[in-house]
C-alpha positions in Angstrom: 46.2 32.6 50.2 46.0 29.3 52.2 46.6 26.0 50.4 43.6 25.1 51.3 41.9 28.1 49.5 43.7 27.3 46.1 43.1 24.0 45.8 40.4 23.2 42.7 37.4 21.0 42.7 35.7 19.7 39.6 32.3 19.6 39.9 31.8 18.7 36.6 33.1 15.3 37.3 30.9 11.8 37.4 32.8 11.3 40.6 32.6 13.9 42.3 29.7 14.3 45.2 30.6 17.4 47.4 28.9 16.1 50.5 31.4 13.3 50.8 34.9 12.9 49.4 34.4 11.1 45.9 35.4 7.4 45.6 38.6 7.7 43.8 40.5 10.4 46.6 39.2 7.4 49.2 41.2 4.5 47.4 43.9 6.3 45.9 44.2 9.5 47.7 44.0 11.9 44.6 42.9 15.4 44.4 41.1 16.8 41.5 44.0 18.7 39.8 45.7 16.2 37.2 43.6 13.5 39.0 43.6 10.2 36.1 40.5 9.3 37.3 38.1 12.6 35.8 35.0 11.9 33.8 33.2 14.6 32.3 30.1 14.8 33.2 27.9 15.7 30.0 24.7 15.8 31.6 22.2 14.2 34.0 19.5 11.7 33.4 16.5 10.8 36.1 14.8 7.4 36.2 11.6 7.0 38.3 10.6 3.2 38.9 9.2 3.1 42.3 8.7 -0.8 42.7 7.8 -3.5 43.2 11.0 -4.9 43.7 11.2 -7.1 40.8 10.0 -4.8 38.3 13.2 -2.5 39.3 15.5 -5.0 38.7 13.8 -5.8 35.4 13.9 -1.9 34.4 17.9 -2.1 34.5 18.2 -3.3 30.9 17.6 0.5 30.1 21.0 1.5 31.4 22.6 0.0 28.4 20.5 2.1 26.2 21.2 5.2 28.1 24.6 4.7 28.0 24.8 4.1 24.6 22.5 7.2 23.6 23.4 9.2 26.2 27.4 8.7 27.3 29.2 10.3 30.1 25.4 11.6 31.8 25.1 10.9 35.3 22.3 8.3 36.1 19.9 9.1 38.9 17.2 7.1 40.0 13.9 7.5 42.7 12.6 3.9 43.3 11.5 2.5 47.0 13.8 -0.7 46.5 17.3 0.8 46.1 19.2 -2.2 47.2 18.7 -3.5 43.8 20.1 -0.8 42.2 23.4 -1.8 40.4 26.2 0.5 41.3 26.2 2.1 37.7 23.8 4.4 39.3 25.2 7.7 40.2 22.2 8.7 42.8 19.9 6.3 44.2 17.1 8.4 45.7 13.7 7.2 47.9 10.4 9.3 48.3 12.2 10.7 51.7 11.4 14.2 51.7 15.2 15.0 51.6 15.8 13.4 48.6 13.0 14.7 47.0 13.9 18.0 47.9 17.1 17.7 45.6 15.7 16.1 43.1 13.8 19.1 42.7 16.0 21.7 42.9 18.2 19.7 40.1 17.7 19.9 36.7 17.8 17.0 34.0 18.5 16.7 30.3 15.5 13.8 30.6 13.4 12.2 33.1 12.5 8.7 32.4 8.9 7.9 34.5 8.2 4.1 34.2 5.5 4.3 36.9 1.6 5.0 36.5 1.4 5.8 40.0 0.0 9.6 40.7 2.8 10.4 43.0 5.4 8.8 40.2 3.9 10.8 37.7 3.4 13.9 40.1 7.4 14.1 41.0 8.4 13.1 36.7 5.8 16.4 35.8 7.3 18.4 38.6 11.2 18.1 37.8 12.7 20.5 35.8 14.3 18.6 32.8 14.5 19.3 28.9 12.5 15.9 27.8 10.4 13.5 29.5 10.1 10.2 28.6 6.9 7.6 30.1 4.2 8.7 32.3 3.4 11.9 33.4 0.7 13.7 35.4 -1.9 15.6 33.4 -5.2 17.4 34.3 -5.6 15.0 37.9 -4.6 12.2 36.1 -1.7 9.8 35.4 -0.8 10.6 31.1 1.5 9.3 28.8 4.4 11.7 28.2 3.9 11.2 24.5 3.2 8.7 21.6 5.5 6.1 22.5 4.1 5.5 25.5 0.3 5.0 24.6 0.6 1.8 24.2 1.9 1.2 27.7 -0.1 3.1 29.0 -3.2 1.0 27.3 -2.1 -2.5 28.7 -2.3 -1.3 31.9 -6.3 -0.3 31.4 -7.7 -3.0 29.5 -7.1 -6.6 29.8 -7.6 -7.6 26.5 -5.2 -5.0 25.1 -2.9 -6.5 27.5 -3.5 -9.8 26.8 -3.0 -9.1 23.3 0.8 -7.8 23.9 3.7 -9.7 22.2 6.3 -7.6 23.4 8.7 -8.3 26.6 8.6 -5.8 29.5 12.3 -4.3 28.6 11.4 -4.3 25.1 8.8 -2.2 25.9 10.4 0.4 28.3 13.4 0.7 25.7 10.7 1.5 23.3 8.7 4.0 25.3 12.7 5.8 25.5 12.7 5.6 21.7 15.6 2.8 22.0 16.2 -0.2 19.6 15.6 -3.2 22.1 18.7 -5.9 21.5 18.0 -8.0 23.9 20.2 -6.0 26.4 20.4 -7.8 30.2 19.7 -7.0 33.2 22.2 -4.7 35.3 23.3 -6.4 38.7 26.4 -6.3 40.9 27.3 -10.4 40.9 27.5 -10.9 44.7 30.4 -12.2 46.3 29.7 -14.6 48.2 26.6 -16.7 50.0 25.1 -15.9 53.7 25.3 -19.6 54.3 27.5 -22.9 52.3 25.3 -25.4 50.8 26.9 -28.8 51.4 28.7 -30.2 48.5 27.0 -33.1 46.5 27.1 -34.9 42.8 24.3 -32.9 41.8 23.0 -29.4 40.8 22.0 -27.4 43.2 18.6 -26.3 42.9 16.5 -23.1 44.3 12.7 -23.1 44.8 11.0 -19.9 45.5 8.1 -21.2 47.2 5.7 -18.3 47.2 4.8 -15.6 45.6 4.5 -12.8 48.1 1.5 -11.3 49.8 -0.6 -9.9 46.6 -1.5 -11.7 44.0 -1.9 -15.4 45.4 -3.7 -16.6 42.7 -0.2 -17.7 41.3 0.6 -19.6 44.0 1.5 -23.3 43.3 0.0 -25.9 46.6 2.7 -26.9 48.8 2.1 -30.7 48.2 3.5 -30.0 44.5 6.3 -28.7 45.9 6.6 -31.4 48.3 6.5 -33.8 45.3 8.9 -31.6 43.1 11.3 -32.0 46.2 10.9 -36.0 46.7 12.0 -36.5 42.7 14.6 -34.2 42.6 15.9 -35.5 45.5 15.5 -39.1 44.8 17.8 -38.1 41.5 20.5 -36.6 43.2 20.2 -32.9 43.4 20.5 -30.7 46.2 17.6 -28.5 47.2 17.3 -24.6 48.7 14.7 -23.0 49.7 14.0 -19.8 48.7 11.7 -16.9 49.8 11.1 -13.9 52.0 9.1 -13.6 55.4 5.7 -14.1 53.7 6.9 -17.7 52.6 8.8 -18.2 55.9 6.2 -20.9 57.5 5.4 -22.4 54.4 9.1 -23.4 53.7 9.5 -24.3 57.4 7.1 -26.9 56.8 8.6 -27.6 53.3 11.6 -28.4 54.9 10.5 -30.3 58.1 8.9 -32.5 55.8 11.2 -32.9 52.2 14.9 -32.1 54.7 15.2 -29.5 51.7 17.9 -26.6 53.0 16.3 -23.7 54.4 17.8 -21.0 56.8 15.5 -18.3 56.4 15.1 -15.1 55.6 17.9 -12.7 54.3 18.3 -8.6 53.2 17.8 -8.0 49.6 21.8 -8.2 49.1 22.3 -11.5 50.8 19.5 -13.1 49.4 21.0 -12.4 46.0 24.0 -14.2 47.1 21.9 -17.7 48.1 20.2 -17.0 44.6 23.9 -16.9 42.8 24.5 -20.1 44.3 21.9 -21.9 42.2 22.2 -23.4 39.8 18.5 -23.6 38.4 15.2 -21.5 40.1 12.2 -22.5 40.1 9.4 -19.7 40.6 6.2 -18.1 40.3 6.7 -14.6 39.2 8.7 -12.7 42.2 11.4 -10.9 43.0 13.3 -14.1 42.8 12.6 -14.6 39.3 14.2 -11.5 38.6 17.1 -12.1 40.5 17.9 -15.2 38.9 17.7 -13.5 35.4 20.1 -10.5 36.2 22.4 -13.7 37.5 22.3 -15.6 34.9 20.6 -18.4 36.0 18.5 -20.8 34.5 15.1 -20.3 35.4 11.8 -22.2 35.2 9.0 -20.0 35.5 5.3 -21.0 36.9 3.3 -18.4 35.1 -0.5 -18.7 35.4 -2.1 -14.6 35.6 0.2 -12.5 33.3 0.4 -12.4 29.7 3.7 -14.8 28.8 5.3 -12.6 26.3 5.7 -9.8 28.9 8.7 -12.2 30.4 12.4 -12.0 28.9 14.3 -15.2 29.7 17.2 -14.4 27.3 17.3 -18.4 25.6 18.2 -19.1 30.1 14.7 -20.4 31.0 11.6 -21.9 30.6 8.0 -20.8 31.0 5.4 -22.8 32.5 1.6 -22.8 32.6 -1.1 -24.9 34.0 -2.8 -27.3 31.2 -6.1 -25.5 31.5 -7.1 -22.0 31.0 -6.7 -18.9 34.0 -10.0 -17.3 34.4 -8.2 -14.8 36.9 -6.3 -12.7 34.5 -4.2 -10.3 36.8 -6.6 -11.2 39.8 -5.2 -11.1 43.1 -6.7 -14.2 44.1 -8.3 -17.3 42.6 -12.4 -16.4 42.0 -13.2 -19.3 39.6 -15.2 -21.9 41.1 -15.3 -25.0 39.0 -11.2 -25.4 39.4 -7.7 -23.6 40.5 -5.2 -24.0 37.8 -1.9 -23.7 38.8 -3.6 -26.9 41.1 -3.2 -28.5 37.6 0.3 -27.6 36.8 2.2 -31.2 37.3 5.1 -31.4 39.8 6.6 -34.3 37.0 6.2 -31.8 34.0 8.1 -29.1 36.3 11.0 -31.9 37.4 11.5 -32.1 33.7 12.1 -28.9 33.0 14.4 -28.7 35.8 16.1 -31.8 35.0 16.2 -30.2 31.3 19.0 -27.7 32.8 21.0 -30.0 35.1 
């Protein structure tokens, strides 16, 4: 018999892969027989959280949970924004055909669907698995899996339910898992370094997430209150970034022609964490960014004008703001009320505070 023949593999390692060699033979050149580095894998757990971007991020709190409940299991996850994905995830999966192909030939001791999307729900009734956890699909329509997730489920179909909500977002998907929410954080890999140096200076350095993407513009704050957030915090010393993705890109270009606030652009997801890690206070509407900022640890002042307040977790780091008179476009993409636009009424003095509050 060849060496090559009676040399052992364990498969039932949370290393090993099979297509590739596993990550501790590339560092340390080991082999599976004696190796120091075996973990037992004692089973196999699938989360489904297709997007948007910040919402994955926000879903990482649950890892704690599972690893507490559920220790040694594999983590796998299907989402469209793997980038964000800390590397405590075993298997980070998109809707490619490919990978859905072995997601469903494997099975799973529980699939975790945080998605109402029919396709979400489609792919968490279609794997084979001993408990599902979430949303499901059920008689052409999107379901919850079971009692826990009513609830959920509800907030997403009436407003006033929603409204009515007191609980956090990871408070409630570690609840819809049957988990005791303590407050657990977010799940990122810190990145190590910046695409680009911001000059040194006396002051804090803070970021301003300009934008608030292409959908729901009604939380968008004017650029002349960002242009006169700018002007104090320059005028008491701090040093300002620019944050955002292509959608803000000609906004902050004018932002910064007209304030000489830093901006260089646009970055990839990973990068762009690493301008975010270099802040220390953010200021944004609800985004990606915002999301970002939490999983680092950043202080964060959050504009806030469509989406019930509670549903944010801060963790003591942050502030929420809202404009001083009522939103009459509750979870509306854009603004439809004619008499005034509130976040036109949120003061750039009373968010300078709040900045100033942190520095």
């Amino acid at each position: 018999m060849s060496h090559t023949a009676a040399m052992a593999y364990r498969p039932d390692c949370l290393h090993f892969r099979g297509d590739v060699p596993c990550i501790p033979h590339k560092l340390h050149g080991v082999h599976c027989t004696g190796c120091a580095y075996y973990e037992e894998v004692r089973g196999r757990i699938l989360i489904i959280k297709l997007g948007a971007t910040g919402d994955v991020i926000r879903t990482t709190p649950l890892l704690h949970a599972l690893e507490e409940r559920y220790p040694g299991h594999e983590v796998w996850w299907v989402t469209e924004s793997p980038d964000v994905l800390p590397s405590r995830v075993h298997r980070k999966l998109t809707l490619k055909p490919e990978h859905l192909l072995v997601a469903e030939s494997t099975t799973f001791d529980v699939v975790i669907n945080l998605d109402k999307d029919p396709h979400a729900c489609a792919l968490a009734s279609r794997i084979s698995t001993a408990e599902r956890m979430g949303f499901v699909w059920r008689d052409g329509r999107p379901a919850p899996a079971d009692e826990r997730a009513v609830h959920k489920f509800l907030t997403g179909l009436f407003d006033d339910v929603n409204k009515s909500n007191t609980k956090s977002y990871p408070q409630e998907i570690l609840e819809i898992c049957g988990m005791e929410w303590k407050h657990q954080e977010y799940v990122m890999d810190v990145p190590t370094s910046s695409p680009f140096v911001i000059p040194d200076g006396p002051g804090g350095v803070v970021g301003l997430n300009t934008g608030c993407g292409d959908r729901w513009r009604a939380r968008e704050w004017p650029i002349e209150s960002w242009i006169g957030l700018i002007d104090m915090l320059h005028e008491a010393g701090q040093r300002i970034v620019l944050l955002g993705g292509p959608a803000e890109h000609e906004r902050n270009v004018e932002i910064a022609e007209r304030t000489k606030a830093l901006y260089r652009g646009t970055y990839p997801v990973k990068q762009f964490f690493g301008v975010v890690n270099s802040c220390d206070v953010v200021v944004t509407t609800v985004t990606m960014a915002l999301h970002a900022a939490i999983g680092l640890r950043k202080h964060v002042v959050l504009l806030n004008n469509i989406f019930n307040p509670n549903e944010f977790e801060l963790y003591g780091r942050g502030v929420l703001l809202q404009p001083e008179r009522p939103c009459h476009c509750y979870f509306k993409q854009s603004c439809t009320h004619d008499e005034y636009q509130c976040m036109d009424l949120l003061s750039p003095v009373t968010v300078f505070d709040a900045v100033m509050s942190y520095l």
